[in-house]
N, C-alpha and C positions, 0 to 999 in steps of 0.2 A: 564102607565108611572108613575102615583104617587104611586103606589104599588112597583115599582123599585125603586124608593125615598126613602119609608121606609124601604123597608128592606135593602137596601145598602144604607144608608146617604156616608160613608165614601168616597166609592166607586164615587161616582156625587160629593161629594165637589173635591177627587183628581183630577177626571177629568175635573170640573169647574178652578181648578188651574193652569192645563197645558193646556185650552186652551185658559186662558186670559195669560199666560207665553210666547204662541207662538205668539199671537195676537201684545203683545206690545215688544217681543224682536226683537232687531234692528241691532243686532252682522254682519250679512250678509249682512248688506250697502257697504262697506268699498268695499270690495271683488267683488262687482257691481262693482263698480265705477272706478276699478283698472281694469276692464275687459272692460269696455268702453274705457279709456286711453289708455291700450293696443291694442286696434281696432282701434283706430285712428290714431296711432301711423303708426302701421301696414299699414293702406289704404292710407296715407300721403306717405309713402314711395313706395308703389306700384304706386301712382301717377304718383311720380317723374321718376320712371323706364318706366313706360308707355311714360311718353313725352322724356324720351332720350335714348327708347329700340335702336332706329337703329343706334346711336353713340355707343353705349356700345356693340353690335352684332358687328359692324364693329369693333372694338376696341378687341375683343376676336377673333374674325375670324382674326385677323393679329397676335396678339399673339400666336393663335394654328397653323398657319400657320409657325411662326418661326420656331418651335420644330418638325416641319415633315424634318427629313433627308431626303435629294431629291439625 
């Protein structure tokens, strides 16, 4: 391993660069956290359709029932 030291210094310091670069960049929080909001978002309203699926099925089932010519 220290025989790759010397003869590549350059080589180990750039890659000592990129991976305290990855280590302390924070860019991809944001993008989290917008993806968690939108999942709750999301499972809120599924909620709400779960507790009033059989008004809303009843409520489409008379609607599509208008539109069949008998």
């Amino acid at each position: 391993m220290s025989n790759i030291i010397e003869r590549f210094p350059m080589l180990c310091l750039n890659a000592q660069l990129k991976l305290q670069s990855f280590l302390d960049d924070e860019s991809g929080d944001t993008n989290f956290i917008s993806i968690i909001v939108v999942l709750g978002i999301a499972l809120m309203v599924a909620g709400v359709f779960m507790g009033y699926k059989d008004q809303v099925i009843k409520q489409a089932d008379t609607i599509i029932k208008s539109f069949v010519i008998k």
